[in-house]
Every structure is written in C-alpha cells, then in structure tokens.
C-alpha positions in Angstrom: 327.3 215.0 62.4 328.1 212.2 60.4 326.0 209.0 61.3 327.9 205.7 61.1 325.6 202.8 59.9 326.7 198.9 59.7 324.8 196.7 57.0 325.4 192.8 58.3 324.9 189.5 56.4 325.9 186.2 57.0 324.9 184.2 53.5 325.0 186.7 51.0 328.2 187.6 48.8 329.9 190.9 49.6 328.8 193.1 46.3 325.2 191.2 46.7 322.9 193.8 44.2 320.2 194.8 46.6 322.9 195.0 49.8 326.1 196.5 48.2 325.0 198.0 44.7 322.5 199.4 46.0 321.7 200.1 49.8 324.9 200.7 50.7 326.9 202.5 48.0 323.8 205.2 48.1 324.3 205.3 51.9 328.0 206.3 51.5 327.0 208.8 48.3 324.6 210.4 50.6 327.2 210.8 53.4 326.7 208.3 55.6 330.2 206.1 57.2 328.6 202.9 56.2 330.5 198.9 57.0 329.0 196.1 55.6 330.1 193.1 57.6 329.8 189.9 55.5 331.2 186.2 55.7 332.7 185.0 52.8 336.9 184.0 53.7 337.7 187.1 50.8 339.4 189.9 53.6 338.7 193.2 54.5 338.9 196.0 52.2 337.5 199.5 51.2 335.3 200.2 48.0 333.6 203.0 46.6 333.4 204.2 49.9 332.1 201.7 51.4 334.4 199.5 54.9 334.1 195.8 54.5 334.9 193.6 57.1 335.0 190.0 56.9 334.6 187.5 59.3 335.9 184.4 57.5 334.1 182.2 54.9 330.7 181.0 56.4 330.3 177.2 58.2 329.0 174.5 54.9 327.0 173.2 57.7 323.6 175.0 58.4 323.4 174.4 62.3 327.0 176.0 62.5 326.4 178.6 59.9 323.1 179.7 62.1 325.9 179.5 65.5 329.3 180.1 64.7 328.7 182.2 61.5 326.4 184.8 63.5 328.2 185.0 66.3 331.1 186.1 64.7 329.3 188.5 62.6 327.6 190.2 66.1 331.5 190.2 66.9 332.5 192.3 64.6 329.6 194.5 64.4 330.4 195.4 68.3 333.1 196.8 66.8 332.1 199.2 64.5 330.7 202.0 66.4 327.7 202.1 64.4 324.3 204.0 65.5 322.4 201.7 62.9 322.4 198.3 62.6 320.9 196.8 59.1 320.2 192.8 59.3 320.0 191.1 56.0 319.6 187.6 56.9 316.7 185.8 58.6 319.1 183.6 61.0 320.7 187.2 62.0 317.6 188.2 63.8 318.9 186.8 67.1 321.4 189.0 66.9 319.5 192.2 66.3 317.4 191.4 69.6 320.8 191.5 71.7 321.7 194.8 69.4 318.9 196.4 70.5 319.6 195.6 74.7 322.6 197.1 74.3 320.4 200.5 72.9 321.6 200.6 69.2 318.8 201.0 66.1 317.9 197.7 64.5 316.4 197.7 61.0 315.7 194.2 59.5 315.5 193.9 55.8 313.0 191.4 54.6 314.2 189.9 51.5 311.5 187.7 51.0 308.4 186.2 52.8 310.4 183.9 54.6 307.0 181.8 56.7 306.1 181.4 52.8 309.6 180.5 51.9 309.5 177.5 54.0 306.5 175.8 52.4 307.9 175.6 49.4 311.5 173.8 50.3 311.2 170.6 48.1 314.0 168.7 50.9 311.0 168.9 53.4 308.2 167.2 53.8 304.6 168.7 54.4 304.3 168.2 58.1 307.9 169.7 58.9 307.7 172.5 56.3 304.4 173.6 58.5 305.9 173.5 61.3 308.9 175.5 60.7 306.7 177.9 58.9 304.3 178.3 61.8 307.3 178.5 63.8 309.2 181.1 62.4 306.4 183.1 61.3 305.6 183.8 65.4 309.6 184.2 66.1 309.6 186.6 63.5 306.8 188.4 65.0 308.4 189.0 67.9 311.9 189.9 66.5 310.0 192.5 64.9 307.8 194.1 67.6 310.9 194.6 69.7 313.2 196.6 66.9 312.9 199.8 64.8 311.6 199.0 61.3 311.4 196.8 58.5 312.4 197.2 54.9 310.6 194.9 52.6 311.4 194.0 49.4 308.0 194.3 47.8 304.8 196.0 48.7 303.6 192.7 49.6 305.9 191.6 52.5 305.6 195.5 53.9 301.7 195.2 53.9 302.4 191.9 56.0 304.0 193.7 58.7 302.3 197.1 58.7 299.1 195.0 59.2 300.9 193.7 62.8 301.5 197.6 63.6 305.2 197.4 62.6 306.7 200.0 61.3 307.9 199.4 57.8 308.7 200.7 54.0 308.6 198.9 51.2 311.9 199.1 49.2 312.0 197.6 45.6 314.9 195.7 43.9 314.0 198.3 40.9 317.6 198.1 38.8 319.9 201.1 38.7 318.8 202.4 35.6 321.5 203.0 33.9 323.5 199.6 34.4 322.3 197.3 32.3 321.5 200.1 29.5 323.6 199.8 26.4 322.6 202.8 24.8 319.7 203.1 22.6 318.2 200.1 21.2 319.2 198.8 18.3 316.8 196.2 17.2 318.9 194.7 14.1 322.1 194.2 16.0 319.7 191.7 18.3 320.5 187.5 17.5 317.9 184.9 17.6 318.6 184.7 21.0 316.8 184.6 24.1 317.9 185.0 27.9 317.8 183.4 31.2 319.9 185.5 34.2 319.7 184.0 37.8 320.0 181.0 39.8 318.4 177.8 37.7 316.4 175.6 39.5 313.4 173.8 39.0 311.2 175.8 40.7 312.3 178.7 38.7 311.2 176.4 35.8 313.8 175.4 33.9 313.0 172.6 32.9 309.4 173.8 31.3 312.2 176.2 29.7 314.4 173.2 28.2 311.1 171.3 27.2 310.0 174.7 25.3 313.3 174.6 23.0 312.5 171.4 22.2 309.3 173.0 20.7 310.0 176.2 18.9 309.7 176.3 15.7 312.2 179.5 15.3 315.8 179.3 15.0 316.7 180.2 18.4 318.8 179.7 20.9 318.5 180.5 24.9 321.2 181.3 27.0 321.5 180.2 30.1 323.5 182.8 32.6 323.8 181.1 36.1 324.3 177.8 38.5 322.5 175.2 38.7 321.0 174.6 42.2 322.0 170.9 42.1 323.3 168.4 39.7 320.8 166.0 39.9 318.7 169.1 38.3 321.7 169.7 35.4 321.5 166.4 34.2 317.2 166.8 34.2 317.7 169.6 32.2 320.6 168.3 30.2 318.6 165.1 29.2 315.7 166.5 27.5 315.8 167.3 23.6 315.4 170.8 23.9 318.7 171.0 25.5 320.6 171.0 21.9 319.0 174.6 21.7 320.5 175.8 25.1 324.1 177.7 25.5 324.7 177.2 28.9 327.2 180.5 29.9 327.6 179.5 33.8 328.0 182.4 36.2 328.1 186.2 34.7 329.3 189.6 36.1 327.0 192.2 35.9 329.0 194.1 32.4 328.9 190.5 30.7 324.9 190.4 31.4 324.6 193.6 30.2 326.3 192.7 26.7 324.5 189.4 26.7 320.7 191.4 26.8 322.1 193.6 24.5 322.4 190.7 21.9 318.9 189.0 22.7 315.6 189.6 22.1 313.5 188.4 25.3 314.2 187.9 28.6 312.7 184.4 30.6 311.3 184.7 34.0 308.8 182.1 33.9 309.0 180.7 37.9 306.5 178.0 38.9 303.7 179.4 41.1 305.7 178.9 44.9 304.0 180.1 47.5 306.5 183.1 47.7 306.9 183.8 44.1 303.1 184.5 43.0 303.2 187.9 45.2 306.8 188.3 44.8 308.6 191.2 42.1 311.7 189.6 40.7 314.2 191.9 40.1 315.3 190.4 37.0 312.2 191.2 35.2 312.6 195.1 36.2 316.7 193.8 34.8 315.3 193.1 31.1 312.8 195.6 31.0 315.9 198.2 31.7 317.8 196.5 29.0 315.5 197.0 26.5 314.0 193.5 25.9 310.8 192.0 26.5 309.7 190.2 28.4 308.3 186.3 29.2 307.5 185.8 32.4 304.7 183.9 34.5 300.7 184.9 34.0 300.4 185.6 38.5 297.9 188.3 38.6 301.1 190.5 40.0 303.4 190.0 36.9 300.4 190.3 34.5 299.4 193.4 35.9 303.3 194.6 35.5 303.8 193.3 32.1 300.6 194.0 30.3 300.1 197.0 32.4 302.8 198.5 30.9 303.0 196.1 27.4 306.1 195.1 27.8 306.1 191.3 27.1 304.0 188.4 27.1 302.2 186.0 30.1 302.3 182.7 30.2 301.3 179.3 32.0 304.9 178.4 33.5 303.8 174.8 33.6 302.8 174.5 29.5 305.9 174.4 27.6 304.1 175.1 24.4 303.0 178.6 25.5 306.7 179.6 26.6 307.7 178.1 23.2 304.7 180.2 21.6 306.0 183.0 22.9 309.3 183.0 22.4 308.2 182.2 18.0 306.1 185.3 18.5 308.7 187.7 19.3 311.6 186.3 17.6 309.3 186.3 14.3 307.1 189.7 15.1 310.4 192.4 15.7 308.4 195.3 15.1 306.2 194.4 17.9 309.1 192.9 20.2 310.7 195.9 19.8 307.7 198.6 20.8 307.4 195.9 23.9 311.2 196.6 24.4 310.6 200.5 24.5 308.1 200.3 26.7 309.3 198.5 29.3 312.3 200.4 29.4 310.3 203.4 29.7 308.5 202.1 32.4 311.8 201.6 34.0 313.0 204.8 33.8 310.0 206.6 34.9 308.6 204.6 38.0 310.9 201.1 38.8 314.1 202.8 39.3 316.7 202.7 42.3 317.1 206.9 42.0 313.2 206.4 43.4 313.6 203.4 45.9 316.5 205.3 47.3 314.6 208.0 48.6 312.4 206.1 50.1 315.8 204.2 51.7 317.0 207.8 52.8 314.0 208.8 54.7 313.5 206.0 56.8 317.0 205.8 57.8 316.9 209.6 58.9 313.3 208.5 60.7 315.2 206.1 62.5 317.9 208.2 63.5 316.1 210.5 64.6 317.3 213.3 61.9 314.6 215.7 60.6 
C-alpha cells in the first residue's frame, strides 16, 4: 500500500535544499505520495513527483505569520489525507500537537538548536533573549514528548533530544553528491578567486571577510553569492577598504553556484562563534568540499575535527582578519597543496557526507513510524 506523507512549512521557500531537494524528492523516488505544503503566494503545482500546495504568501508581520500563516497551513494539511505529517518550522509545532489528537503521525524536523538560536538574536536584549530561550526550550519539550520522532539536523541537536528519551535520528544536510560536481578537477582552469555561498550577515562574519581583502597580499578576488540580512549591514561591509576586492553576485541558483566553485579556489565559511554555530555542521562546507575546493572555515573544535580530520582546508580565528587573509595567500599561492586539499575533501564527500547515506537513514525512520517492517 502506498503511504501518503505531507511535509509542511510555513517560512521556508518551496524547493528549500534540505525540505524539497532532498527529503522529499527521495520520499517520492522511493514510492511514497508525498505534498509539501508551503506559504509563499507562488500556486500549486506538481514537480518531479512531488504535490505542492500553497497557502498564499506568508504574513510580513511575525505575530500574524505565527497565527494566520499556521493556521492556514493546518488547513490545508487536513486536507491531504496523509498518514505522516513532517513539521519543518518551530512556530508549526502547535499544529503538530492538534495533528496528533486527531491520531495522525507527527515527525518534527529540527533544523537547528532553536533554545540556542534565541540567545544569539542581536534585536534582543540579554534578559528577553533568556527568557524566550528558557521558554521555548520547556514548550519544545513538551511538543516533543507528545509526537513520534525528531529528525535533527546534526548529531548534536539529536543527542539533545535522545538524552530527554525522545525518539530521534540525526539527519545531515550532506549535499547530493553529484550536484555541485563539475567533473573532474581541473586545477588550471581555477581564477584567483575565492567564494562566499549563503545568507551574509554579520554573524556569519562578513565583515572580518571584507576587512581580510583589505589585507591579502594575492591578487584575488571574493565572490559574494547571496543577500544581505539588512542594509545597515551592506553599507558596513560596503564601507571598508577591502570591499574594492569583493564581486558582489546577489542571489544564485543552485547550476550558477555550481559554475561559480568551479572557477574558484576556496570556499569561506568562517561564522562567528554563536551559540548555535560552534556545534552546528553547515551544509555549505560539505557544498565546497563536493565541489572540489578547499576549504576556510572557523577553528570550533567540530569544524577542525572535519577539516583537518580529513585535510581538506584550513582553520581559522573568524574574529582575526589577518588569519582569513593568511589563508586565503596560502592557497591561492600553494596550488599544488590547495589542490590535494580539494581532492580530499571531495573524497570525503563521496565516501561518508553524502545524501545517498542520510537518505537511508530518512527511509528507515519513516517506515519505523509507519509502522512498515
């Protein structure tokens, strides 16, 4: 019998990698009737197997997003007949409580350590941030003693609930690995180039990135593939003299990142220590390492143990400009050496942090769930 399975989100876009990509285009491959209900004004349609329903573009306001938003999306999940319902959104959690009364599975998907996530929101101040924190985290705790399972995003977040006696699987944003391949690597068609993909903000250090340009002493250039979080953080950025080495590319689709890691010869993923980055696996690092490039990411104990496990790039202080800069000299000027780190991490990729693996792992606790054997 086929089982008919609804992933639901509120705030993320309708191909979202982890959600769409991933999750549910290897739900439908593997037989599943999967609908993804999302919010985003775009209309319903049908791809690669996959029923997309949407609810209208989400409220600007929070508040209303939180009410009117979720309410619709419970709406229309009512009316998909599904067995399984996936929540991919914290604010949806609500919802999976009344999901479960009326008898259907609940599975909450844990993006991110979201207690944590709260401490570091810079448009908070200390004693609120606590207290939403402290808040959530004992909401949260309850959401999740009443439902079926948890998927978390990295090995941290699952330990976090399997040491509260929930049941949960940690399921990693490893990157398909053949998406962002582009053949073999071919280290003298590289530029002096290096790359930033993903939202830019100041907590994901850009401006310790801008500063570095400033201080290379290489002819390079980074590129800059993403939005801003705010303009008051664009003009930061803009205003510093390493900016005249930046080529700001705005928002890229996934074939256009591909081509532009093709052409570089690092990738940047050097986020400030945040409560929930230091424990946290950002997918884009696992995204240049599939590409074929090196990497230069943040010295947490986690990422070091990643990256020089496997001697695929270089560790830095994300604070010291200087040692980004350092690093980005060394491996624009050492391409022998850039290049090894390049094969290695891609090798690392396709051997243990790839979706083919994470899927399984998706598969099984879906058919635990269910109840299928």
């Amino acid at each position: 019998m086929v089982q008919k399975v609804c992933h639901l989100t509120s705030a993320h876009p309708r191909y979202d990698t982890r959600i769409f990509l991933k999750q549910c285009r290897s739900l439908a491959v593997a037989g599943y009737r999967v609908t993804l209900v999302v919010a985003d004004g775009k209309g319903n349609e049908v791809r690669e197997g996959v029923e997309i329903i949407d609810v209208g573009g989400r409220e600007h306001n929070r508040l209303a997003r939180m009410t009117k938003t979720v309410s619709r999306v419970y709406r229309a999940a009512l009316q998909t007949n599904s067995v399984l319902f996936h929540l991919h959104d914290p604010e949806l959690m609500p919802i999976g409580l009344k999901l479960k009364r009326r008898g259907y599975a609940v599975i909450f998907d844990a993006h991110e350590d979201v207690p944590k996530q709260l401490l570091s929101k810079p448009y908070l101040n200390l004693p609120i941030k606590w207290v939403l924190s402290k808040s959530f985290a004992v909401f949260e705790r309850f959401v999740c003693r009443h439902i079926d399972g948890i998927i978390a995003a990295t090995p941290y977040i699952r330990e976090k609930f399997t040491s509260m006696g929930d049941s949960a699987v940690d399921i990693n944003n490893y990157p398909l690995p053949e998406e962002l391949r582009s053949g073999k690597i071919d280290w003298k068609s590289k530029q002096a180039k290096v790359a930033y993909v993903g939202g830019i903000s100041k907590i994901r250090g850009i401006i310790q990135m801008v500063e570095a340009m400033g201080q290379v002493k290489t002819d390079v250039k980074l590129q800059l593939a993403g939005t801003f979080e705010d303009e008051e953080t664009e003009q930061t950025a803009q205003s510093i003299i390493g900016w005249g080495n930046v080529e700001p590319l705005g928002f890229l689709g996934r074939k256009e990142i591909r081509d532009l890691l093709a052409q570089s010869v690092a990738g940047l993923v050097t986020f400030l220590p945040a409560p929930n980055h230091i424990d946290a696996q950002p997918n884009k690092m696992f995204e240049y390492m599939s590409a074929g490039l090196p990497v230069i990411a943040s010295n947490f104990p986690l990422w070091k143990q990643i990256v020089d496990g496997n001697k695929c790039g270089l560790c830095v202080d994300p604070f010291d400009p200087k040692a980004v800069a350092d690093a980005i000299d060394y491996l624009v000027s050492h391409p022998k050496e850039a290049e090894q780190m390049a094969k290695n991490g891609q090798t690392a990729v396709l051997e243990k942090y790839n979706w083919n693996i994470e899927e399984k792992k998706l598969f099984e606790f879906y058919n635990k769930i269910i109840g299928i054997e």
